[in-house]
C-alpha positions as CSV (number, residue, x, y, z in Angstrom):
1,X,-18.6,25.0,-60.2
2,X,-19.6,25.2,-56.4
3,X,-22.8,27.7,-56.4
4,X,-23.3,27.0,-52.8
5,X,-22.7,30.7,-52.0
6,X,-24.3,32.1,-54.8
7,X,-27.6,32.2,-53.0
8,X,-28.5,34.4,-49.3
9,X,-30.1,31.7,-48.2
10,X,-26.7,29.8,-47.5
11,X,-24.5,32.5,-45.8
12,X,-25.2,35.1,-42.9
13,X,-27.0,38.7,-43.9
14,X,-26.6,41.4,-41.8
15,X,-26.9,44.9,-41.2
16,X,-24.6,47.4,-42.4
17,X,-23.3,48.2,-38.8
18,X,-22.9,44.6,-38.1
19,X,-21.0,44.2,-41.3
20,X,-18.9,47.0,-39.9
21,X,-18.3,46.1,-36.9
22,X,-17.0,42.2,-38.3
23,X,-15.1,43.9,-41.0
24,X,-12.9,46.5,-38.6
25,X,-12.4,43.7,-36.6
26,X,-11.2,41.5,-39.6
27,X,-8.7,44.6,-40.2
28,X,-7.4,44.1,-37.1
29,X,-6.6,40.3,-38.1
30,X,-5.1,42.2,-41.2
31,X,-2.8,44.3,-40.1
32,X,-1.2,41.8,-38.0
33,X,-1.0,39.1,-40.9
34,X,0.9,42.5,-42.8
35,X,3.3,43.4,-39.9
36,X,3.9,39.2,-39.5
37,X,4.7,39.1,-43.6
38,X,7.3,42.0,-42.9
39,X,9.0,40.5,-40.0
40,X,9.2,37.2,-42.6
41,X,10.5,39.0,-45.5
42,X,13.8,40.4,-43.1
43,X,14.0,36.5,-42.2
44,X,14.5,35.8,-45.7
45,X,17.1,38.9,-46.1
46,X,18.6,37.3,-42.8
47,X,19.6,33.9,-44.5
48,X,23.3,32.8,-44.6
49,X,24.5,33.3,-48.2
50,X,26.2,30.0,-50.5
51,X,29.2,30.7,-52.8
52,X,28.3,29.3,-56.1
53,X,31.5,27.8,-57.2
54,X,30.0,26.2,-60.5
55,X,30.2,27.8,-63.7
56,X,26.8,28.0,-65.5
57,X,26.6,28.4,-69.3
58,X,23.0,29.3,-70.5
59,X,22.0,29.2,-74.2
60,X,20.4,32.3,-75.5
61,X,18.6,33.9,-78.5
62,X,21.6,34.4,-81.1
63,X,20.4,38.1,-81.1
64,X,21.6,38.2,-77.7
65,X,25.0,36.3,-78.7
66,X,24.1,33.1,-78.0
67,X,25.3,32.1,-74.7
68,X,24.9,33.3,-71.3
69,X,27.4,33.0,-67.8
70,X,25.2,33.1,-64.7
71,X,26.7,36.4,-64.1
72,X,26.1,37.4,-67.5
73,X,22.0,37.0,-66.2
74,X,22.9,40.2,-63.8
75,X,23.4,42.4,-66.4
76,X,24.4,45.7,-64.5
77,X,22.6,44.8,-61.7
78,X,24.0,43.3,-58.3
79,X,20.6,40.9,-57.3
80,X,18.8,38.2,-59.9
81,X,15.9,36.8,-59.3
82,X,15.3,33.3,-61.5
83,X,11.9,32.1,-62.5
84,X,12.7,28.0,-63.0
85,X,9.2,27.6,-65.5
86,X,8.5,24.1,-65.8
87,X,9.1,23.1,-70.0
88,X,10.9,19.7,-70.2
89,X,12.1,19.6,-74.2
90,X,9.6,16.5,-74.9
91,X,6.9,19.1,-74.1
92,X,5.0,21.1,-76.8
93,X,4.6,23.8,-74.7
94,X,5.1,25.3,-71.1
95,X,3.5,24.6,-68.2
96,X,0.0,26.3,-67.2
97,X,0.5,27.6,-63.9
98,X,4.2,28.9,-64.8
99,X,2.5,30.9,-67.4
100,X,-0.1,32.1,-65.4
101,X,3.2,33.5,-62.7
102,X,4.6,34.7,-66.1
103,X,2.0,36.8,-67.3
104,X,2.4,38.5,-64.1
105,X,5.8,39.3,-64.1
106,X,6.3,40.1,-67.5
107,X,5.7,43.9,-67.1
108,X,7.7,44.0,-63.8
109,X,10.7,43.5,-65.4
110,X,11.6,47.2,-66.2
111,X,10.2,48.4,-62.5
112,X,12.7,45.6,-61.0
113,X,15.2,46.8,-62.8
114,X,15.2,50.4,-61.1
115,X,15.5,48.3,-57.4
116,X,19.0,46.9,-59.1
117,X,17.2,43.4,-59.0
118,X,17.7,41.7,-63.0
119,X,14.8,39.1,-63.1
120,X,15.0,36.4,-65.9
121,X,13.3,32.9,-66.8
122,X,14.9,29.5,-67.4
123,X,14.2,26.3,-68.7
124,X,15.1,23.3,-69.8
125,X,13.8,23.1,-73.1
126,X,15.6,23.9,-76.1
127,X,16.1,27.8,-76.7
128,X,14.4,27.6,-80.4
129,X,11.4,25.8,-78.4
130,X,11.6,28.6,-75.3
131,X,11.8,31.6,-78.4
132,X,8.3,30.3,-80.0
133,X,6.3,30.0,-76.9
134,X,7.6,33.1,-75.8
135,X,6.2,34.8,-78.9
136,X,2.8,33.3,-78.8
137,X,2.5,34.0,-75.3
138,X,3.1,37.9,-76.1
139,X,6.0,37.9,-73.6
140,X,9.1,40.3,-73.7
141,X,10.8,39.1,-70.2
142,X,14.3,37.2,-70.7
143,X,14.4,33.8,-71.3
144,X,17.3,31.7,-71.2
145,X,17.7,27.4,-71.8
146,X,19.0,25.5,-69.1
147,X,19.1,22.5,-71.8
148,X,22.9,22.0,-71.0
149,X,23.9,22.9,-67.6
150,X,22.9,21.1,-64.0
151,X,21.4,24.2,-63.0
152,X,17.7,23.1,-62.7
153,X,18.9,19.4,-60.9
154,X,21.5,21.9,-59.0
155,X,18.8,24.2,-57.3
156,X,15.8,21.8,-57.2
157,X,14.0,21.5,-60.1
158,X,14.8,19.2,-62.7
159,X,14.5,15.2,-62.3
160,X,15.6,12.5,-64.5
161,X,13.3,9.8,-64.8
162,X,15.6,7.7,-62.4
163,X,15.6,10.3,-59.9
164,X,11.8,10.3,-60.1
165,X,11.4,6.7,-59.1
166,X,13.8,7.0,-56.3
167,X,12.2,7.4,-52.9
168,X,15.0,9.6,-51.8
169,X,14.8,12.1,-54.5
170,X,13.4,15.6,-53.1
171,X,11.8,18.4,-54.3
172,X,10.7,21.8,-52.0
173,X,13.4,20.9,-49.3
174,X,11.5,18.1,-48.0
175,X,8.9,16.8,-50.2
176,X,9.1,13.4,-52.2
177,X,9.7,14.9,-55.8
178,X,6.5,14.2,-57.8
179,X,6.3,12.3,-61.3
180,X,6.9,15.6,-63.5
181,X,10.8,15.9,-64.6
182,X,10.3,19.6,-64.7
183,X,8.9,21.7,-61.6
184,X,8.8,25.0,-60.4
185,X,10.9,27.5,-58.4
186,X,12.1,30.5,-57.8
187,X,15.6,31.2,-56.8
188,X,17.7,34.7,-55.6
189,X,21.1,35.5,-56.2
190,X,23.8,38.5,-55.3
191,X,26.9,39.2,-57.2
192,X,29.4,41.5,-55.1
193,X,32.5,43.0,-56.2
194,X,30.6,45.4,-58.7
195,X,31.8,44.2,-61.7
196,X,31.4,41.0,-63.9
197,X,34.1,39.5,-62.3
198,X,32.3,39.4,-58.8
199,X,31.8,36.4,-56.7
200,X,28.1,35.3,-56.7
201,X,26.0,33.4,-53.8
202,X,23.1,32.0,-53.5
203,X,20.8,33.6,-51.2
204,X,16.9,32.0,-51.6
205,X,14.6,29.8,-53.1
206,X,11.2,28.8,-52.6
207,X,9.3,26.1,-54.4
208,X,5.8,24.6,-54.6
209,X,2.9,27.0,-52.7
210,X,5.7,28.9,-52.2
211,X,5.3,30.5,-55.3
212,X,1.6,31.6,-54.4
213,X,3.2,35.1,-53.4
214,X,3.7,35.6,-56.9
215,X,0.2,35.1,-58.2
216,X,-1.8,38.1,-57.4
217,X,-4.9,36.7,-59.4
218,X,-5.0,34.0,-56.4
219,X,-5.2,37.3,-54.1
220,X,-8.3,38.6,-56.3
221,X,-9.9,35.6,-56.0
222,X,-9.2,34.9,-52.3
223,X,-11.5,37.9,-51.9
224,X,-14.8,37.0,-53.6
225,X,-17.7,34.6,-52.1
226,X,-17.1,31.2,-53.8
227,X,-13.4,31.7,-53.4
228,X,-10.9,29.5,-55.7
229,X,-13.8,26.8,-55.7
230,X,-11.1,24.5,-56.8
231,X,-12.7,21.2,-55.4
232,X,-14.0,19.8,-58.7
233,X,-11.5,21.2,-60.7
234,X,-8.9,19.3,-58.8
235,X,-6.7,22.3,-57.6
236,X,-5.5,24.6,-60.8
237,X,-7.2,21.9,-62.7
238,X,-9.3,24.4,-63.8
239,X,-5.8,26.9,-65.2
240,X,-5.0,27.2,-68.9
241,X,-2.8,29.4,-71.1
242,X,-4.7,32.4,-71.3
243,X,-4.9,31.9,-75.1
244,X,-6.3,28.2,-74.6
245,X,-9.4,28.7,-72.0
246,X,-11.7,27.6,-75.2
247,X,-9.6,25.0,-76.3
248,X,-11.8,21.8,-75.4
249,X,-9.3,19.4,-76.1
250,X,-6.6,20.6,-74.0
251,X,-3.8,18.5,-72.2
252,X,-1.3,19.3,-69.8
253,X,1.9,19.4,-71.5
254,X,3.4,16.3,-69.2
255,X,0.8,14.2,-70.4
256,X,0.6,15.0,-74.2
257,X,2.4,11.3,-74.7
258,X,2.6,9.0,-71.8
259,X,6.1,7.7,-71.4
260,X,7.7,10.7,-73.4
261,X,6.4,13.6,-71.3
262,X,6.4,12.2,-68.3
263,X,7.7,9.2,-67.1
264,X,5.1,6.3,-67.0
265,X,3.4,5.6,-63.7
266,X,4.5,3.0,-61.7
């Protein structure tokens, strides 16, 4: 870890009115950034909508009958927001930083769901391997496989190995995809017409940092002296499951076995 702050002698001291006088400026700053992320958030709701034409078959818990239509994910709502978490099927378990997004979400499901906004998971990893890491992790949110549909290649998210090593393959609109055949998103839909039957359009998605809105522990952090004080760690380096922050022998889940996991580096 980076103690450079940790001591007085390396950052300014001042008097409580100085302090003041910085911070009500800084609120200034503030309020602006707030009033900028508003006038954003209607450029988002301003988007052209896409028709999604394909039909998407999800598999579910059998409890829940098994198989899923994208506009069964709606329920009896008329938005959906989809959390793409990053589990290929060779992995023994989901990715870190999706879990980390996940344990925030989890309890925001029933809140969401009084704003007529159903918000549910998908992977690609088989539903039987989804179930047992959902359990584990102490989750309740729903989580449906993608293990047999084009969704995740069809909204960004999922690679084959072939894809991987093409140059042209992209990930995050513009971005080379990286060497990971699983990576993260988030996408919005609308289903009009009130009923099941409704037509259903695309209406956002956002990949990559991106999803840094949706990690209010990054927003904690942000506010204290050392910061994220990711350099050593390597960016989220430092992230694990939050039952596996004592496990000394821990692997990210794309590199449990090279060439299975995750394609092998060219």
């Amino acid at each position: 870890m980076n103690n450079a702050v940790t001591s007085t002698q390396s950052h300014r001291v001042a008097s409580r009115e100085a302090w003041l006088k910085e911070r009500i400026a800084l609120l200034a700053q503030e309020k602006e950034f707030t009033h900028q992320r508003d006038a954003l958030a209607a450029k988002v709701r301003d988007l052209p909508w896409v028709k999604v034409d394909k039909n998407y078959t999800f598999d579910a818990p059998t409890s829940q009958g098994g198989k899923k239509t994208l506009a069964d994910l709606f329920g009896d709502k008329s938005q959906l927001i989809v959390y793409h978490f990053m589990f290929d099927p060779t992995w023994s378990q989901g990715c870190m930083s999706c879990s980390l997004i996940a344990d925030h979400y989890n309890p925001l499901v029933i809140h969401l769901a009084h704003r007529d906004i159903s918000l549910v998971t998908i992977s690609k990893a088989p539903i039987e391997k989804l179930e047992q890491f959902k359990k584990r992790m102490g989750w309740t949110f729903p989580w449906f496989s993608g293990a047999n549909t084009d969704f995740g290649h069809d909204f960004g998210v999922s690679f084959t190995d072939q894809q991987l090593a093409d140059p042209s393959s992209v990930y995050n609109f513009t971005d080379k995809a990286q060497g990971i055949r699983e990576l993260p998103g988030l996408s919005v839909f609308f289903k009009g017409g009130g009923d099941a039957k409704g037509d259903i359009y695309h209406t956002y998605s956002t990949f990559a940092r991106g999803l840094e809105e949706f990690l209010t522990a990054y927003r904690f952090i942000d506010l204290t002296p050392k910061g994220r004080d990711e350099e050593q760690s390597g960016g989220m380096g430092w992230l694990r499951h939050h039952d596996r922050y004592d496990d000394a022998n821990f692997v990210v889940p794309w590199a449990e076995r090279p060439g299975i996991t995750a394609p092998l580096s060219r």
